[in-house]
C-alpha positions in Angstrom: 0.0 0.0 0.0 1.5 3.7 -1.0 2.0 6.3 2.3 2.8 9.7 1.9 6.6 8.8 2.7 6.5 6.5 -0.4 5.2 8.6 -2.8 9.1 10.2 -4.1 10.4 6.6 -3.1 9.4 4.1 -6.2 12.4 3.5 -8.0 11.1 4.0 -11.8 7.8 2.6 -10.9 4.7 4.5 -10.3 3.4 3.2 -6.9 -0.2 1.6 -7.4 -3.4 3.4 -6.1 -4.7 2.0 -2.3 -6.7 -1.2 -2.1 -10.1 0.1 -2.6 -11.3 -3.0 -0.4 -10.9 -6.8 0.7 -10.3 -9.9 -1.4 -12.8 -12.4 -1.7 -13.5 -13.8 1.8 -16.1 -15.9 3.3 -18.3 -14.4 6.1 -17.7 -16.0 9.1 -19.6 -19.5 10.1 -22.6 -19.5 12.4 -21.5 -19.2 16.3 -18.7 -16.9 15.3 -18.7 -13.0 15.6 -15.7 -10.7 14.9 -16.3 -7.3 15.5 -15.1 -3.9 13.4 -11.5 -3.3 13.5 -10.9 0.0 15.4 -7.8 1.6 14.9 -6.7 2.1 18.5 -4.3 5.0 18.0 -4.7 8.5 17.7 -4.4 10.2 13.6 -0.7 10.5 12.3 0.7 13.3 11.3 3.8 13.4 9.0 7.0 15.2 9.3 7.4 18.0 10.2 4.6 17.7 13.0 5.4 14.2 13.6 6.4 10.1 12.2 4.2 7.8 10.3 4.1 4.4 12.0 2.2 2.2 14.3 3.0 -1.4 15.3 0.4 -2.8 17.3 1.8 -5.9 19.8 0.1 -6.9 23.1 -3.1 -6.5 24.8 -5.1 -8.1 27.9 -8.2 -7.5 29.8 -10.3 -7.6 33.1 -11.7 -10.7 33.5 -15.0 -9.6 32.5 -13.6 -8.3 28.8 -14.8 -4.9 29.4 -11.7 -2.9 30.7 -8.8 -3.9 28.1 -5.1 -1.8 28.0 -3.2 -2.6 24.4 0.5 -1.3 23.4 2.2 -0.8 20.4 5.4 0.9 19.3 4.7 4.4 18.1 7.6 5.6 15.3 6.8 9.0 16.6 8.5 8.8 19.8 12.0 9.4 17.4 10.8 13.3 17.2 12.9 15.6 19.5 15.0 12.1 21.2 19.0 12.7 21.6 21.6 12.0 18.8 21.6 9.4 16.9 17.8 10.2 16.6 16.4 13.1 17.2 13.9 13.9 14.4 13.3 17.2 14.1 9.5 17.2 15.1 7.5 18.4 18.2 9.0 15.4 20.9 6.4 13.1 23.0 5.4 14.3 26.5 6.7 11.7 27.8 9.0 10.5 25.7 8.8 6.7 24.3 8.7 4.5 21.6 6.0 2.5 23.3 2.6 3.5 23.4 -0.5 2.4 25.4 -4.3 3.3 24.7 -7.1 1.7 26.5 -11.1 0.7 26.0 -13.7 0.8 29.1 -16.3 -0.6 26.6 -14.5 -3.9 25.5 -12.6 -2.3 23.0 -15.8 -1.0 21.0 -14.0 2.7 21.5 -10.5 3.4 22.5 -8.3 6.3 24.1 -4.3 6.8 23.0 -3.0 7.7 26.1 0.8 8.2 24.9 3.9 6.7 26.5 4.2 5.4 29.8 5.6 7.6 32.3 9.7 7.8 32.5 10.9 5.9 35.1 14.5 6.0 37.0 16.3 7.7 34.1 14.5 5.5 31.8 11.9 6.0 28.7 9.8 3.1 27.4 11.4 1.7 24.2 9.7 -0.6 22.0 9.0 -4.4 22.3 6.3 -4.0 24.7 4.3 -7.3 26.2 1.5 -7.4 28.6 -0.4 -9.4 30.7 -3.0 -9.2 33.8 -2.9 -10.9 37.0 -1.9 -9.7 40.6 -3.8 -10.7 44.1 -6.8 -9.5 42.6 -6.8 -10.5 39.3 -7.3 -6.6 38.3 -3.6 -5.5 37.6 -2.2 -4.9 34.3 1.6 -5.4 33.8 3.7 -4.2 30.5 7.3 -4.3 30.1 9.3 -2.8 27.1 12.9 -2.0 26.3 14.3 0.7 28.2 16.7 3.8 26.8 18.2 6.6 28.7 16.9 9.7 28.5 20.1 10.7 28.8 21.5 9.6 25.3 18.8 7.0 23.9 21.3 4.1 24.6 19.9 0.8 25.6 20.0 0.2 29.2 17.6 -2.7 30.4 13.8 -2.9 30.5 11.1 -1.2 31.9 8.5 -2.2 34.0 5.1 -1.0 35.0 2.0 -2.0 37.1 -1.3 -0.5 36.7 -4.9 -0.4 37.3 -8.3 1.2 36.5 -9.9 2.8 39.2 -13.2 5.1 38.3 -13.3 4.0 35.3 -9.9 5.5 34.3 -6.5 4.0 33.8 -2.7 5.2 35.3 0.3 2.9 36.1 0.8 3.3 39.4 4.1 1.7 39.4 7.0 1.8 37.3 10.7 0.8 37.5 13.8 0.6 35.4 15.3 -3.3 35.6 19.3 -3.5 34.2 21.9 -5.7 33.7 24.4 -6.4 36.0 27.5 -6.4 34.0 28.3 -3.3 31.5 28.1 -4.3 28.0 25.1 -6.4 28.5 22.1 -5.9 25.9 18.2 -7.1 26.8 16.1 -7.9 24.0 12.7 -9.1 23.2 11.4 -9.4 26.7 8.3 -10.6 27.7 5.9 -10.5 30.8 3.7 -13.3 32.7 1.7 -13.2 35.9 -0.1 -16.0 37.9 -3.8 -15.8 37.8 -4.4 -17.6 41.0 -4.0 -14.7 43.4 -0.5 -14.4 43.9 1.5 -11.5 43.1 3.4 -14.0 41.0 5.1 -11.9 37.9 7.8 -13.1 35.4 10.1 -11.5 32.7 12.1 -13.1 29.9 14.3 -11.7 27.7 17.7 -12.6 25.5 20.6 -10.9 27.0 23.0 -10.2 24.0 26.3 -10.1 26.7 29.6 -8.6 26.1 31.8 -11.2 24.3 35.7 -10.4 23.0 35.3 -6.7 24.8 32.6 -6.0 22.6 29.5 -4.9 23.7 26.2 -6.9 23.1 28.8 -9.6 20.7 27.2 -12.3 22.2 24.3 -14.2 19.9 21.5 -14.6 23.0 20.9 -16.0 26.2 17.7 -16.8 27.6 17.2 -15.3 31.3 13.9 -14.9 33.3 13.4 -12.7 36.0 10.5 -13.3 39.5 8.9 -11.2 41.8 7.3 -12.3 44.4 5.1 -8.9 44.6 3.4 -8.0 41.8 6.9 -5.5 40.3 7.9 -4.2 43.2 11.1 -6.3 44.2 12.9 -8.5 41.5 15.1 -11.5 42.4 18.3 -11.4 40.0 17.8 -13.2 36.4 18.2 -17.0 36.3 20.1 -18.2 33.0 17.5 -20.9 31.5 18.9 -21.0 28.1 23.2 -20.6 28.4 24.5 -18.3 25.6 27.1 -20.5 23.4 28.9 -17.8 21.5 32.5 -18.3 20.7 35.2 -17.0 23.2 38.6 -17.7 22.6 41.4 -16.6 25.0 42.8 -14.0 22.7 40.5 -11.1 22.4 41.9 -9.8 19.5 41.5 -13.2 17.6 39.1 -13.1 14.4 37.5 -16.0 15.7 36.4 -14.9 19.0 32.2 -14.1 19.0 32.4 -15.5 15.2 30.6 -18.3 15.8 27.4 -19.4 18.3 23.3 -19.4 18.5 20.9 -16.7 18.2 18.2 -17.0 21.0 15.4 -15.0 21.1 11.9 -14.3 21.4 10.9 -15.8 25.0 7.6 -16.6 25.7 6.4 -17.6 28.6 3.3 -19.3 30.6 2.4 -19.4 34.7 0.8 -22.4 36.3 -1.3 -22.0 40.0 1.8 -23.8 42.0 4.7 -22.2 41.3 5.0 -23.7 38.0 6.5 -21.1 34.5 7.4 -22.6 31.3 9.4 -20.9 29.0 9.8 -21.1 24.8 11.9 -19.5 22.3 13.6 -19.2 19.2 17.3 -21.6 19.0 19.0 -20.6 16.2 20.1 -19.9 13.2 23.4 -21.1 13.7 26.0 -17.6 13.1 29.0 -18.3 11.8 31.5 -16.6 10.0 31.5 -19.0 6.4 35.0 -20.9 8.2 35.0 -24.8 8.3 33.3 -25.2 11.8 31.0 -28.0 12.9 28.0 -26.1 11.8 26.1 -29.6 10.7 26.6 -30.8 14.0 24.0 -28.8 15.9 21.7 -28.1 12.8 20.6 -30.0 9.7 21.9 -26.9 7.4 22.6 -23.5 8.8 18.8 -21.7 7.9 17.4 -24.7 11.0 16.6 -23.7 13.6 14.2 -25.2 16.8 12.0 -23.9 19.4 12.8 -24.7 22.8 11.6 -25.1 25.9 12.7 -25.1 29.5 10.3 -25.4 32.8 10.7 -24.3 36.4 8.9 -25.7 39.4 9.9 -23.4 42.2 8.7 -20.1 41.1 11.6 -19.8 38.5 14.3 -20.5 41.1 15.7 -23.7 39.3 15.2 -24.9 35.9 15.2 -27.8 33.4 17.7 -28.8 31.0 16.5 -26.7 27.8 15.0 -29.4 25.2 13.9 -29.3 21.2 10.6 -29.5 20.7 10.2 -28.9 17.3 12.3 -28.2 14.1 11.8 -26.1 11.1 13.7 -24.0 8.5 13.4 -20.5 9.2 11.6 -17.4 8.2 14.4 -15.2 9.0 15.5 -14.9 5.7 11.9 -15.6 3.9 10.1 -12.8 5.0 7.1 -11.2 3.4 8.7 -9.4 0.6 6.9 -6.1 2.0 8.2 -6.6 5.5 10.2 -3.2 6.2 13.4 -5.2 7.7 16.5 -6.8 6.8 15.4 -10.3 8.4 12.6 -11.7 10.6 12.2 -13.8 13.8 10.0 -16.6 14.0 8.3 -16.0 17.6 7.0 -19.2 19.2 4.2 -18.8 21.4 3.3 -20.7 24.5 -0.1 -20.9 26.4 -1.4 -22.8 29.4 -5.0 -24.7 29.8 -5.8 -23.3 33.7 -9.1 -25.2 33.5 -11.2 -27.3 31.4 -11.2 -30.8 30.2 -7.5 -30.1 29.1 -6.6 -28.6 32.5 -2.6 -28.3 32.8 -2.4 -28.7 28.9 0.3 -26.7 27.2 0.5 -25.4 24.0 3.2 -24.1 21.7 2.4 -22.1 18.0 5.0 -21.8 15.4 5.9 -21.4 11.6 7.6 -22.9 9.5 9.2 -22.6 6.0 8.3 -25.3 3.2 12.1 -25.2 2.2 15.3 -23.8 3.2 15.7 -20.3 1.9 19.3 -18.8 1.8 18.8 -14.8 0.8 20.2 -11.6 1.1 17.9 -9.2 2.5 17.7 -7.6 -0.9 16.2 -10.2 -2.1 12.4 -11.0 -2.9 11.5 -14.6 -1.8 7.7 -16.3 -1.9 8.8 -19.7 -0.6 5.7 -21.0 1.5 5.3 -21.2 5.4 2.7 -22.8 7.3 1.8 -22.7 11.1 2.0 -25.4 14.0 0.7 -26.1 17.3 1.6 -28.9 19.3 0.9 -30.2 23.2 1.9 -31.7 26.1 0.2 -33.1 29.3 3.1 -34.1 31.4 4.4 -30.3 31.9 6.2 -30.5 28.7 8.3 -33.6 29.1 6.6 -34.8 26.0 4.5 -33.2 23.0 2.2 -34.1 20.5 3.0 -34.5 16.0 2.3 -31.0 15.1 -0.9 -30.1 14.2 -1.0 -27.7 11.2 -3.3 -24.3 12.1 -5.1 -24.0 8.8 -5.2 -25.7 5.3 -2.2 -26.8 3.4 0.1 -24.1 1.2 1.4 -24.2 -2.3 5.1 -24.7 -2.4 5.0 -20.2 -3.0 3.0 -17.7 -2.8 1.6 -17.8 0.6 3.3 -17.6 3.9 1.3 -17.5 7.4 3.4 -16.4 10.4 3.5 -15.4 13.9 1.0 -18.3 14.9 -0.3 -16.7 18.5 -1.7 -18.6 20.7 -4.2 -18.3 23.8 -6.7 -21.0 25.9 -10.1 -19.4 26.8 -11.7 -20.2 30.4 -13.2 -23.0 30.2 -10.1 -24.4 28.0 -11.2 -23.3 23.9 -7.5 -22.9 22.4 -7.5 -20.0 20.3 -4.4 -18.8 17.5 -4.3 -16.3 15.6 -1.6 -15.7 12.7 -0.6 -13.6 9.8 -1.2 -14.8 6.5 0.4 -13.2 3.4 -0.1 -13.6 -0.5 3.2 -12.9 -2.2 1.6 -11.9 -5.6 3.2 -10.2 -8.8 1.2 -7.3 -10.1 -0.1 -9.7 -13.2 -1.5 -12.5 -10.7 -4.0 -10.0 -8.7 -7.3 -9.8 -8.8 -8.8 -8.2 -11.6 -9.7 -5.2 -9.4 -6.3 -4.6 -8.2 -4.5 -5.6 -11.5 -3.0 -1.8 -12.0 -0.9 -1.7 -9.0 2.7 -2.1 -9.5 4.7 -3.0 -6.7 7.5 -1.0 -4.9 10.3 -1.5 -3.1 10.7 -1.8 0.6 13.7 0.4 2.2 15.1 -1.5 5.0 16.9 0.1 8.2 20.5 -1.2 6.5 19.9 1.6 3.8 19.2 -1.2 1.3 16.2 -2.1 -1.2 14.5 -5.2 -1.2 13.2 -4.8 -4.7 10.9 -6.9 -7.3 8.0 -7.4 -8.7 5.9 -8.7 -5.7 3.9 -7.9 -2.9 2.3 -8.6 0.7 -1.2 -9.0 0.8 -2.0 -9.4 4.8 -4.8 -10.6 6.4 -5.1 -11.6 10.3 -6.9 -14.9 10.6 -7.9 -17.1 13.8 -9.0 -20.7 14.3 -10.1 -22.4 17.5 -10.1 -25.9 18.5 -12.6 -27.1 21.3 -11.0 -30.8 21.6 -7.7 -29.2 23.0 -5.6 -28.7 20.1 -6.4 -32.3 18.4 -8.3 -30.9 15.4 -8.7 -26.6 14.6 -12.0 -25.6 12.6 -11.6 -23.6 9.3 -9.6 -20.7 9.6 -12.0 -17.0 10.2 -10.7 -14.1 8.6 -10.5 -11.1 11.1 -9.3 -7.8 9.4 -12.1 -6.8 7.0 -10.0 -5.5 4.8 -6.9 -6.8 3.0 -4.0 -4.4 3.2 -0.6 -4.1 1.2 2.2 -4.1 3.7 4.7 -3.2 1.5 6.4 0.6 1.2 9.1 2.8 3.0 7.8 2.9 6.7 10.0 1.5 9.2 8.0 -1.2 12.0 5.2 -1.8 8.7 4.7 -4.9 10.1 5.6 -4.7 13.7 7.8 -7.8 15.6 4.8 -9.7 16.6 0.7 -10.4 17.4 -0.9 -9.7 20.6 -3.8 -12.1 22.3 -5.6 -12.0 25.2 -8.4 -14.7 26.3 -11.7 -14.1 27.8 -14.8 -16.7 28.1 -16.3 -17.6 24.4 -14.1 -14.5 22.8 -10.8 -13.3 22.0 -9.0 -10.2 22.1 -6.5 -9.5 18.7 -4.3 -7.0 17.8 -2.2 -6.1 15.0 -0.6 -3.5 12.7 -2.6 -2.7 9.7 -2.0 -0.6 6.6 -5.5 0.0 5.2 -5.4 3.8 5.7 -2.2 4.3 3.4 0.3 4.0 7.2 0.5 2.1 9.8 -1.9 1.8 12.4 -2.8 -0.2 15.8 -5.5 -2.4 15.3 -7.7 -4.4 17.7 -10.5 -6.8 17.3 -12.8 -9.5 19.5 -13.8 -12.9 18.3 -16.4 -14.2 20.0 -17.2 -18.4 19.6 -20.5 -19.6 20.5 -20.3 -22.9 19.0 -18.1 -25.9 18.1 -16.5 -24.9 14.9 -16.5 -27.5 11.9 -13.3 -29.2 12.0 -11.0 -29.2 8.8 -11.1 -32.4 7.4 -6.8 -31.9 7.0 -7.4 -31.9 10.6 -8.6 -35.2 11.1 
């Protein structure tokens, strides 16, 4: 879809018009109900009164689903921040590259209500995750990357506690969380809390250490953080996943941080006794093109795994990390409109606190039909599909996967970012990106004059060709815990072309929350020609038809 940013940017194409509307797509079956999408954020405005770009990521909501709090990473929060940033456009009050709105009326309506306060020296930064728990059930909790306001370096992660009272919404509590050691880089954090009264909260992230006296040379180490009090102390982060990068006694040699194992995106899930389980993304393997014993740890060099750890004692001790699933990647398959250099592949993780499935986990993921190997420049349409698999024995063992929606061609369409949540009452929910790579000549007749553009990535490169990303959110729902998924529902009501010159088009991932017979989505959405937060409910009233792949 063009922007205003765009319009100068088509390299000796004319940039097509907007998508007057959505591709052919059933209405949704009998028992299910998806409401409008609302955009939840407040109107752009370009430079010089602001930055185009909204990446919607994590929501949650009172127990009742009429109070709900969503974030998302505003592009505006650049404007006025010190060197290397600072755009030159009036700066947020209070600064942040996080934003927050919130709905009293189940989301029908929704207020932006900017950037979280500063907190210890610290502005929100992006990445933000939420979830709801606390004695009461009634507390929301978001953590995000945390900069100085200082100089806009990286320093840790910030957390916050909040609550509506009177029908409005403040954080009440909010803290700046750091690494110990200088040098040290969190990323991707994420946030859980127990739901059975405790003040039970949890926070993974990938540390990116300091390796050869380098700062952040390290390729990723999974750590999780516990407080016992709902934010307010934190014990110190327990190493779950060890980082394997390269270190070699001389400093100085070539070799040293060369080689190890990208880990990142953490997910986690909280039990009732004390029980956390964690997932994320092992691998690629990074390497530096030497003879090494790359096949040893992974098939080729694009594998990689999602694994998973689990603590019993409140996070104090954990497992031996374990492989629950392989795939190739999509790190270097993206959609071809995606606005950056490479992509991760997020696993998700969900717990069944009641039901017939009680204690069930769950774990979503995607994977590529066939190893790609690309530059970032590079268009590629290779096919991925989406997985969930379970366990009942606390993760010891899991299930075959069992593919989220119908099978793919070998190109042309690739569904990502599988997200998954269990419903009281123990209805799994997932919902996941789908995209149809398409040259201009294979559209629809009504969309046959658009030409595709080129995407400018944050290297400074093009990824140039002849296709584009067609996006649509979709959810299915299984009600036989995860053994067979009904036909996939489409949620946005209109298709949208994520391709153009924005930065954070796409955003890093999907948000879900779970209430009783609904679900709470959100996403980032280019309908309007930029950007925007989107949020919708689904609401399942009865036992979906299952796909007969399924069965």
């Amino acid at each position: 879809m063009t922007s205003p940013t765009m319009a100068a940017l088509c390299l000796g194409v004319v940039c097509g018009p907007l998508l007057a509307g959505p591709l052919a797509a059933p209405a949704p079956p009998g028992g299910v109900r998806v409401s409008p999408n609302v955009a939840m954020n407040a109107p752009q405005a370009p430079m010089p009164r602001g930055e185009l770009g909204r990446a919607a990521a994590a929501v949650a909501a009172d127990p009742e689903g009429r109070q709900v709090v969503a974030a998302w990473e505003t592009i505006q929060g650049f404007c006025g921040l010190p060197l290397p940033f600072g755009d030159p456009c009036p700066p947020r009050d209070p600064p942040g590259l996080t934003a927050f709105g919130v709905s009293t009326d189940g989301g029908r309506t929704w207020t932006d209500a900017g950037s979280p306060p500063v907190a210890d020296g610290a502005f929100a930064a992006g990445h933000p995750w939420l979830d709801r728990g606390g004695e009461d059930d009634r507390t929301f909790f978001l953590v995000s990357r945390a900069r100085s306001t200082t100089d806009a370096t990286l320093i840790g992660i910030t957390f916050y506690s909040g609550r509506f009272e009177n029908g409005a919404f403040a954080w009440r509590h909010g803290r700046l969380i750091s690494p110990a050691r200088l040098g040290d880089y969190w990323r991707s954090s994420s946030v859980a809390a127990a739901k059975g009264g405790s003040g039970d909260v949890y926070a993974a992230l990938s540390n990116l250490q300091s390796r050869c006296g380098i700062p952040g040379r390290g390729t990723g180490q999974i750590e999780v953080l516990h407080s016992p009090d709902a934010g307010v102390t934190w014990e110190p982060p327990v190493v779950v996943g060890k980082d394997d990068t390269l270190v070699t006694p001389d400093p100085s040699d070539p070799r040293c941080g060369a080689t190890g194992t990208t880990q990142i995106a953490p997910s986690l899930a909280v039990g009732d006794h004390g029980d956390v389980y964690a997932v994320w993304q092992f691998g690629p393997w990074v390497y530096d093109y030497t003879p090494g014993p790359v096949a040893t740890l992974f098939p080729t060099a694009h594998t990689i795994s999602f694994r998973f750890a689990r603590s019993l004692d409140r996070g104090r001790t954990w497992s031996a990390p374990k492989d629950v699933a392989w795939s190739y990647s999509l790190g270097e398959d993206p959609p071809v409109g995606y606005s950056k250099d490479n992509i991760n592949d997020f696993p998700r993780i969900a717990l069944a606190a009641d039901g017939p499935h009680r204690g069930r986990l769950y774990l979503t993921y995607p994977a590529v039909m066939r190893e790609v190997a690309s530059f970032p420049t590079e268009q590629q349409v290779v096919s991925s599909q989406v997985y969930l698999v379970w366990s009942d024995d606390q993760g010891s063992t899991w299930s075959a996967p069992v593919p989220l929606a119908p099978a793919v061609p070998a190109t042309g369409i690739k569904r990502l970012w599988p997200t998954v949540a269990v419903e009281p009452g123990g209805k799994v929910d997932v919902v996941y990106l789908e995209s149809q790579e398409r040259e201009a000549t294979e559209r629809p007749a009504a969309h046959a004059s658009d030409t595709a553009c080129v995407a400018l990535l944050p290297t400074g490169l093009f990824r140039a060709g002849r296709n584009s990303s067609l996006v649509d959110l979709y959810w299915v729902q299984s009600t036989d815990g995860g053994a067979h998924f009904g036909w996939p529902v489409r949620v946005t009501s209109e298709t949208y072309d994520m391709g153009g010159f924005l930065e954070a088009n796409f955003g890093n991932y999907l948000g879900i929350f779970p209430g009783r017979d609904r679900t709470f989505a959100v996403w980032t959405d280019g309908r309007s020609g930029v950007p925007d937060a989107f949020f919708s409910e689904i609401r399942s009233e009865a036992v979906p038809a299952i796909r007969s792949e399924a069965k």
